[in-house]
BAPA-219836 format. One record per atom (N, C-alpha, C): atom name; y, x, z. Coordinates in steps of 0.001 Angstrom, whole numbers, plus 500000, padded with zeros to 6 digits. Example, Ala and Ser with C-alpha at 12.3 -4.5 7.8 and 13.67 -1.06 7.14 Angstrom:
> atom / c2 / c1 / c3
> N / 494310 / 513190 / 507800
> CA / 495500 / 512300 / 507800
> C / 496700 / 513200 / 507800
> N / 497750 / 512850 / 507080
> CA / 498940 / 513670 / 507140
> C / 500030 / 512900 / 507870
% end
This chain:
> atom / c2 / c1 / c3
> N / 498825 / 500838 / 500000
> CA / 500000 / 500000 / 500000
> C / 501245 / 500888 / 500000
> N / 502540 / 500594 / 499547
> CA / 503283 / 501111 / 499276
> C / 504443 / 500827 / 500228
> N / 505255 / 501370 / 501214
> CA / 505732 / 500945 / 501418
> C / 507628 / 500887 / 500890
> N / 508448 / 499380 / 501269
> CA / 509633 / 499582 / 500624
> C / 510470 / 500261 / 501534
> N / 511729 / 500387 / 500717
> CA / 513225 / 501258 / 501203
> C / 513774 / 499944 / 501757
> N / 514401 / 500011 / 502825
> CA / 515331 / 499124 / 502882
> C / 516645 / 499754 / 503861
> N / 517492 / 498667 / 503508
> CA / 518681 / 498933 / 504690
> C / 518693 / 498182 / 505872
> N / 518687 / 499043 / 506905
> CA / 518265 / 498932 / 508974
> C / 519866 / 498255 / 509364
> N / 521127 / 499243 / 509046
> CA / 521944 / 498604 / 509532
> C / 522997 / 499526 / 508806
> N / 524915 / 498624 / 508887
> CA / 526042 / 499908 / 508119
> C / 526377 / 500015 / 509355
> N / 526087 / 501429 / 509863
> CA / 526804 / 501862 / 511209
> C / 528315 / 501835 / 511414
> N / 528829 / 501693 / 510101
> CA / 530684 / 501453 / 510339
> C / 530521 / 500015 / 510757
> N / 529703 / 498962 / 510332
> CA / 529447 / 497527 / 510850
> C / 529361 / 497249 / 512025
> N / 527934 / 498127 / 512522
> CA / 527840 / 497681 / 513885
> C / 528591 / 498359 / 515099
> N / 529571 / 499471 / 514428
> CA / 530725 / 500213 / 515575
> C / 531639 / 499330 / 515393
> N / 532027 / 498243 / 514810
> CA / 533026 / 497511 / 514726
> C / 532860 / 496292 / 515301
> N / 531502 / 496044 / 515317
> CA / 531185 / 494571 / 516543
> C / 530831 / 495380 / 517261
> N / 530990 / 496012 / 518039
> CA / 530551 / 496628 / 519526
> C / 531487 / 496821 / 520294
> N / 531566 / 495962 / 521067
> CA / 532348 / 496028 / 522419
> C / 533284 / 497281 / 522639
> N / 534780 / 497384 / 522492
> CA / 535116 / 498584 / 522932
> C / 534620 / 499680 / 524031
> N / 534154 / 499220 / 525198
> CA / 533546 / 499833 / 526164
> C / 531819 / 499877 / 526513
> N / 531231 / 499748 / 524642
> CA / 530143 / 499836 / 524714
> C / 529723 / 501125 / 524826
> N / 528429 / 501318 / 525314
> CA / 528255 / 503098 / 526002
> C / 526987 / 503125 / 525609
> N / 526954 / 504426 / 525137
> CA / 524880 / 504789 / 525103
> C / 524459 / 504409 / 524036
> N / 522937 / 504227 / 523958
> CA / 522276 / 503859 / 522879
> C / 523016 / 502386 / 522163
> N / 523876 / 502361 / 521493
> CA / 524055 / 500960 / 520850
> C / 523122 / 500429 / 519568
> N / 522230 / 501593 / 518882
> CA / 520919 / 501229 / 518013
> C / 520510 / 501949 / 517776
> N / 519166 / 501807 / 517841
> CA / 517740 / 502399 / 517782
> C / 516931 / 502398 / 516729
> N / 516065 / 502794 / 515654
> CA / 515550 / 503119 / 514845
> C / 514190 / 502359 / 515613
> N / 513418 / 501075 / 514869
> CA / 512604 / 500586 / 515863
> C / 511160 / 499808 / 514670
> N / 511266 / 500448 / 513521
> CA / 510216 / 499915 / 512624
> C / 509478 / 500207 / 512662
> N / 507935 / 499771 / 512805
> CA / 506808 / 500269 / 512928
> C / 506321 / 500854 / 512183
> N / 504926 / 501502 / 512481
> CA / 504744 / 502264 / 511374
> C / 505839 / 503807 / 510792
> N / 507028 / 503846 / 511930
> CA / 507712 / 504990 / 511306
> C / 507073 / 506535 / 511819
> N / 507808 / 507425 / 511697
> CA / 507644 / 508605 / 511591
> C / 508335 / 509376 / 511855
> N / 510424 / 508686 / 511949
> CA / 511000 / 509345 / 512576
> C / 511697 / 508435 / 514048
> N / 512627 / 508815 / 514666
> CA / 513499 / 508363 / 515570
> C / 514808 / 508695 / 515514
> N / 515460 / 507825 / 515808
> CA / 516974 / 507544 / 515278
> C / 517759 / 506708 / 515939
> N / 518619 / 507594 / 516632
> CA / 519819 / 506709 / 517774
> C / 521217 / 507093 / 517199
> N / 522120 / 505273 / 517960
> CA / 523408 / 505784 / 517280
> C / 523660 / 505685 / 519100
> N / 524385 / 506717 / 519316
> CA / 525014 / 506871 / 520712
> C / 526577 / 507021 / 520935
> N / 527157 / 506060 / 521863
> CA / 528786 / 506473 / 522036
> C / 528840 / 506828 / 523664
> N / 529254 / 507613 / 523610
> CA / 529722 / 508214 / 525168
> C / 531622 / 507771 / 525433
> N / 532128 / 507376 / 526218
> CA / 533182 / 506861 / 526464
> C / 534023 / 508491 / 526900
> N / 535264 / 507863 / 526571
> CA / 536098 / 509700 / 526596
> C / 535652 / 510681 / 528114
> N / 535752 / 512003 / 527770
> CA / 535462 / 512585 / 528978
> C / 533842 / 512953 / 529563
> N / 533082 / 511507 / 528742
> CA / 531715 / 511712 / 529747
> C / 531196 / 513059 / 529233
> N / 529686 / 513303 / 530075
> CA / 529105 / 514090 / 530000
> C / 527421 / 513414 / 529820
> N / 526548 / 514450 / 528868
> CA / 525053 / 514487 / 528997
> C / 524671 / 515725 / 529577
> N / 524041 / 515607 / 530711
> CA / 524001 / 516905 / 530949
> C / 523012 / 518129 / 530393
> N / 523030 / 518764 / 531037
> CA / 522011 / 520399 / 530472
> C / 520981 / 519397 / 530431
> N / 520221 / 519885 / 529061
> CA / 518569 / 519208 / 528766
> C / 518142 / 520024 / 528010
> N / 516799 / 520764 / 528248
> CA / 515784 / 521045 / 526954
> C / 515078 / 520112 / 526143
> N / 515106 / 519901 / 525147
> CA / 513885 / 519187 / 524233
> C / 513006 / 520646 / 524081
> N / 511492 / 520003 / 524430
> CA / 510746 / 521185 / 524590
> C / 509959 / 520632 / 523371
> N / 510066 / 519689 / 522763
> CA / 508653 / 519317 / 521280
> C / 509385 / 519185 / 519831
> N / 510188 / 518890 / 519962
> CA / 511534 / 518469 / 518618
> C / 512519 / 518827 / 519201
> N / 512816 / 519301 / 517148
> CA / 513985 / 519394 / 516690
> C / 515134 / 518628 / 516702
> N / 516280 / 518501 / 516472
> CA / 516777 / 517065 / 517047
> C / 518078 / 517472 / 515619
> N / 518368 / 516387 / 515055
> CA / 519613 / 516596 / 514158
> C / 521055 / 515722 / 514668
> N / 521881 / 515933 / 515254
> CA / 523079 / 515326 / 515679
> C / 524354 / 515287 / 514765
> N / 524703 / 514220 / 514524
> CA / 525976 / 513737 / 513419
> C / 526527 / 512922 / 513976
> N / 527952 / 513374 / 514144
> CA / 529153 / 512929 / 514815
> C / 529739 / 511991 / 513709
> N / 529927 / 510911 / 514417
> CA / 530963 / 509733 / 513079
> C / 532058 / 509618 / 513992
> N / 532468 / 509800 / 514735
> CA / 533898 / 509521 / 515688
> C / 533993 / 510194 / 516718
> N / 535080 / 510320 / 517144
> CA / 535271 / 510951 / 518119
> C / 535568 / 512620 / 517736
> N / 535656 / 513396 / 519395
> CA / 535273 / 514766 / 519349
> C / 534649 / 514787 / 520948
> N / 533980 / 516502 / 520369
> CA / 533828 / 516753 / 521979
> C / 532992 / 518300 / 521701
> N / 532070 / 518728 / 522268
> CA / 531318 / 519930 / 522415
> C / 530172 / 519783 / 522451
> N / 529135 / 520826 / 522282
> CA / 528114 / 521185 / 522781
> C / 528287 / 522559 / 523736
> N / 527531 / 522044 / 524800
> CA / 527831 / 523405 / 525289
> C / 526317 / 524484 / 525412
> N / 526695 / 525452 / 524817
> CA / 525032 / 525963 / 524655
> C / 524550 / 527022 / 525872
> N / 525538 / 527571 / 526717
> CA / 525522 / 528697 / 527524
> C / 527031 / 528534 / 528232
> N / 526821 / 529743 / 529587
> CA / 527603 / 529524 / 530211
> C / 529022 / 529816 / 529782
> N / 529002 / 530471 / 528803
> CA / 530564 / 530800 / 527998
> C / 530357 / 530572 / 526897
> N / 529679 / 529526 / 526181
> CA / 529252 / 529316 / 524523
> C / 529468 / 528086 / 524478
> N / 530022 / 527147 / 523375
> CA / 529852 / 526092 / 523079
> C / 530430 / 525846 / 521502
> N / 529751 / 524490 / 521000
> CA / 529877 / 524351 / 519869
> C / 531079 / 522967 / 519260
> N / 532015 / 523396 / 518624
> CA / 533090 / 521887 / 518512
> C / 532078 / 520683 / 517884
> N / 532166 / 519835 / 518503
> CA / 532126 / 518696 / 517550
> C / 533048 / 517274 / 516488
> N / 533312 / 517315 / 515662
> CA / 534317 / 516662 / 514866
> C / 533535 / 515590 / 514011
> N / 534368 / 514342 / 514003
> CA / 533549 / 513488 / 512815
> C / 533339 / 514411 / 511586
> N / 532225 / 513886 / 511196
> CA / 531183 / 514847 / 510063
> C / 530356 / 515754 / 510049
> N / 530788 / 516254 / 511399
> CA / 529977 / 517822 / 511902
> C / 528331 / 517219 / 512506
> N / 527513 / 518348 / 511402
> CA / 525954 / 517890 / 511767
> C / 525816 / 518974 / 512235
> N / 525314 / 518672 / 513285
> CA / 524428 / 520132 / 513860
> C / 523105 / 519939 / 514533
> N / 522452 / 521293 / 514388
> CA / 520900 / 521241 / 514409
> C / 520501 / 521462 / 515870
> N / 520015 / 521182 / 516499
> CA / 519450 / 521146 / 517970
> C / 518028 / 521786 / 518429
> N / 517800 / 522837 / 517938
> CA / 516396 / 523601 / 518033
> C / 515535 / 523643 / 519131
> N / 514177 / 522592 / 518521
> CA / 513439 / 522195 / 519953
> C / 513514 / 524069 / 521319
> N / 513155 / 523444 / 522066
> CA / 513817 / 524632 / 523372
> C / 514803 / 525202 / 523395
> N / 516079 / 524721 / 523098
> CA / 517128 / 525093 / 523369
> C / 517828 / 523902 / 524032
> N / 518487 / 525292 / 525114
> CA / 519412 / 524269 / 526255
> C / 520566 / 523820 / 525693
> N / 521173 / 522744 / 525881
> CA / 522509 / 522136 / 525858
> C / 522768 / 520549 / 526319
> N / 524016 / 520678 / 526238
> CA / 524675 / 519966 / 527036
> C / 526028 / 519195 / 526206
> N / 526325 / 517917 / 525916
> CA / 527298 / 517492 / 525578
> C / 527853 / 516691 / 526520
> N / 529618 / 517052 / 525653
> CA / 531017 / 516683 / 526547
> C / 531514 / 515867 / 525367
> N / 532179 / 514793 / 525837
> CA / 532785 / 514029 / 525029
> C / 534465 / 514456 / 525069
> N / 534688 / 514385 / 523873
> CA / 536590 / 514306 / 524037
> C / 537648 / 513357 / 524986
> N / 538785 / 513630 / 524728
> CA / 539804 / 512220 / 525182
> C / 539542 / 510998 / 524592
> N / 538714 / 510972 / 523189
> CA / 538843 / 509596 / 522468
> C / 537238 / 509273 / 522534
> N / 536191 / 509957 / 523045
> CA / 535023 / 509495 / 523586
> C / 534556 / 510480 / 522750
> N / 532960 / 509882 / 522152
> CA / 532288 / 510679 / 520695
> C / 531280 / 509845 / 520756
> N / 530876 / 509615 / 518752
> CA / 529873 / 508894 / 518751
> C / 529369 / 508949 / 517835
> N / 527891 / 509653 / 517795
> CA / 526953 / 510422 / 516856
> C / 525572 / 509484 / 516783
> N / 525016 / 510103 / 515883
> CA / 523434 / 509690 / 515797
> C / 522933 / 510702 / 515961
> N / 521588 / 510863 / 516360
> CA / 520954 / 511399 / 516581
> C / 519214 / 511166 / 515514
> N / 518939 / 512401 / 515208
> CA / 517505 / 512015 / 514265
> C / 516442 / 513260 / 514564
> N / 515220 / 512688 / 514689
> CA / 514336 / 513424 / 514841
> C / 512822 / 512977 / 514800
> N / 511615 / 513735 / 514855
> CA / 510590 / 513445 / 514515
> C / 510197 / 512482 / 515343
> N / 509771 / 511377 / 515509
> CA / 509130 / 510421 / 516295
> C / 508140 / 511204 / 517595
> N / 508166 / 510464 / 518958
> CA / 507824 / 511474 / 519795
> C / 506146 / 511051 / 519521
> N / 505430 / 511287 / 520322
> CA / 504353 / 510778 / 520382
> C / 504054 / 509860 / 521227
> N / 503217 / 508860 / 521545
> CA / 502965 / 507536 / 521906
> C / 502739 / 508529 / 523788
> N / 502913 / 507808 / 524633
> CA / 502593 / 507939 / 526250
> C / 501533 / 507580 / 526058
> N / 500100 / 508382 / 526572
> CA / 498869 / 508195 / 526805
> C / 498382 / 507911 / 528105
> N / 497736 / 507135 / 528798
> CA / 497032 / 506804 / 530226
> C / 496166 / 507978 / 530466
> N / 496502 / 508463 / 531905
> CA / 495600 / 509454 / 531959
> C / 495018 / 509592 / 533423
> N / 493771 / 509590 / 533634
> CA / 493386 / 509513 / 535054
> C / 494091 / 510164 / 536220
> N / 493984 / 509498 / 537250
> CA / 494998 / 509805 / 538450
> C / 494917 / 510889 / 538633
> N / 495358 / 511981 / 539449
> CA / 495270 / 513407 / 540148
> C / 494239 / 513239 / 540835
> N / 493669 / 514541 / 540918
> CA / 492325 / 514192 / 542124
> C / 492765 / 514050 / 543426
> N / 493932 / 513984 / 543892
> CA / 494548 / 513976 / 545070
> C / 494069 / 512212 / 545515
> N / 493997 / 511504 / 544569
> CA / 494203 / 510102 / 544711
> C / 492712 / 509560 / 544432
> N / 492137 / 510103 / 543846
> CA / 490535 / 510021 / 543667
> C / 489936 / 509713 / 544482
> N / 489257 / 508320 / 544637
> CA / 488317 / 507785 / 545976
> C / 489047 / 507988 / 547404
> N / 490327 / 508730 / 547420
> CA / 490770 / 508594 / 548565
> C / 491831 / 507373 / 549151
> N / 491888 / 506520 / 548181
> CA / 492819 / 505454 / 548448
> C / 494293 / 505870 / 547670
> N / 494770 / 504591 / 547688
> CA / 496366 / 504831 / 547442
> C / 496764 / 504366 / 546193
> N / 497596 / 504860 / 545459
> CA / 497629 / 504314 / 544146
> C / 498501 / 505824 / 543409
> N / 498221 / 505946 / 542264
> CA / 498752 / 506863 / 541530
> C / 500879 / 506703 / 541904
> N / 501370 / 507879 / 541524
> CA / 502979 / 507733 / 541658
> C / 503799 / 506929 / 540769
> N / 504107 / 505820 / 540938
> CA / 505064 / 505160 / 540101
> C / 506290 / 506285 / 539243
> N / 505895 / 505884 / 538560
> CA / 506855 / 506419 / 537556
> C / 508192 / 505777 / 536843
> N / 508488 / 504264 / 537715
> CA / 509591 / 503357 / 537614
> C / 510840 / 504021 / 537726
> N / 511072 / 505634 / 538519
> CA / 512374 / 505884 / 538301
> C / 512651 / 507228 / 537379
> N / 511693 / 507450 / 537218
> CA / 511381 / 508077 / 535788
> C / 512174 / 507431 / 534352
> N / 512448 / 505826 / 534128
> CA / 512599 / 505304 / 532998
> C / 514099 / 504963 / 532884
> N / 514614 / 505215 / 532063
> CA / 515906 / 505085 / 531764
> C / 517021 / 503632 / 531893
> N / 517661 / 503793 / 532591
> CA / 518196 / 502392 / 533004
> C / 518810 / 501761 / 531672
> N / 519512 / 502545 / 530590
> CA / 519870 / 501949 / 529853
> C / 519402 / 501443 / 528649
> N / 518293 / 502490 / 527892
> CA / 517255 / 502581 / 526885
> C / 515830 / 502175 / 527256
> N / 515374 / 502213 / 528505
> CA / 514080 / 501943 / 528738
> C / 513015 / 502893 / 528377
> N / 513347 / 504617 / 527646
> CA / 512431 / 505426 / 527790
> C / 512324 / 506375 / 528982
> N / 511105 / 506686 / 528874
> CA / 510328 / 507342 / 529844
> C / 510976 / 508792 / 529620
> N / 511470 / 509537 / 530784
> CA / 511839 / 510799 / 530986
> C / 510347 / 511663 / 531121
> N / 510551 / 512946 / 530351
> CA / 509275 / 513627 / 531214
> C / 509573 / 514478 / 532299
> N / 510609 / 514811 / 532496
> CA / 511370 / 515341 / 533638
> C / 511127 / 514514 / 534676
> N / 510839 / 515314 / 535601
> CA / 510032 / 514655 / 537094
> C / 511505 / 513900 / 537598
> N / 512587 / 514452 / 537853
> CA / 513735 / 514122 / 538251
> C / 514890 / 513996 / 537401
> N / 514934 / 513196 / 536409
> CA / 515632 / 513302 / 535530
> C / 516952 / 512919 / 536075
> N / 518794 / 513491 / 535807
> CA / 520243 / 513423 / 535968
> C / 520478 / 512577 / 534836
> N / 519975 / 513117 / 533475
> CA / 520578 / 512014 / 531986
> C / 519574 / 511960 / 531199
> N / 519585 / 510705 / 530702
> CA / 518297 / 510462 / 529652
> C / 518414 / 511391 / 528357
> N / 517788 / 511513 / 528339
> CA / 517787 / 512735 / 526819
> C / 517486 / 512404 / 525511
> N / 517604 / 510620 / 525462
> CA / 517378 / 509937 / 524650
> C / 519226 / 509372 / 524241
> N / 519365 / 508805 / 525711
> CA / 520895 / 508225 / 525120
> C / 522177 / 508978 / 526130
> N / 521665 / 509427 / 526707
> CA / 523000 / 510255 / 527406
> C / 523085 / 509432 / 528880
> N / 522668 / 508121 / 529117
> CA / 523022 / 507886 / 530367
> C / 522459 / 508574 / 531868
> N / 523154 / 508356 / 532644
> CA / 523014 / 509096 / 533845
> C / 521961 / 508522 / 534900
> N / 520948 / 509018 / 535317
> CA / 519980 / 508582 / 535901
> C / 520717 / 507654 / 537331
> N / 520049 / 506516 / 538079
> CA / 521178 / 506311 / 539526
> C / 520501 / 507397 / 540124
> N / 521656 / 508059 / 541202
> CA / 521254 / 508824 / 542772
> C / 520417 / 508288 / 542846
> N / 519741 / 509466 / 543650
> CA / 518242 / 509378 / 544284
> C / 518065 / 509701 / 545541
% end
């Protein structure tokens, strides 16, 4: 079977019905059967995502508004300007800052792999109890799963984990 091309959404469309003080993931890349993953994200002026490794993918980031940085090291960082694509090389640290007028990019990359069930720790084995919830593990705003035991910002849409 073949499958067709179609058009998902005009991102100048849906930044224009979106709430001025809409934040984070505002759309998601969500067709089955895909292969990649694809977020449009706005961070409101000033915010921050903090330091994150992607340790499995590559990640491609394209700014449509706004400005702001990447910051790659403790005295390194990279401008960001509408149009500016830049490449995000799985294991490398960084960190984005949004400008005075916010910033708001997409993000594209290889589809992660599916969360697999996997038997408890032997800690929990016939001894009672129940395996560790992993409920604050999941992202308040997007609903994915961090693999970071203690995750600060989702590394999916930028929002900030609550105190713990």
């Amino acid at each position: 079977m073949n499958a067709t091309p179609q058009v998902l959404t005009v991102l100048n469309d849906l930044l224009s019905a979106a709430a001025p003080d809409a934040r984070g993931a505002l759309w998601q890349l969500a067709e089955p059967g895909r292969e990649l993953d694809a977020n449009l994200v706005r961070l409101p002026p000033d915010a921050e995502v903090g330091e994150h490794r992607e340790d499995v993918l590559d990640v491609l980031l394209v700014v449509l508004a706004g400005s702001g940085r990447v910051v790659t090291g403790p005295e390194a960082s990279l401008p960001l300007t509408p149009s500016t694509v830049t490449w995000l090389p799985r294991t490398s640290r960084r960190a984005l800052t949004a400008g005075p007028d916010g910033l708001t990019y997409l993000t594209v990359h290889r589809r992660r792999p599916g969360l697999t069930i996997k038997p408890p720790p032997a800690a929990y084995e016939g001894g009672g109890g129940e395996a560790p919830c992993l409920l604050d593990r999941v992202c308040p705003e997007c609903g994915r799963l961090s693999a970071e035991s203690a995750p600060v910002f989702c590394g999916a849409c930028g929002e900030r984990f609550p105190e713990r």
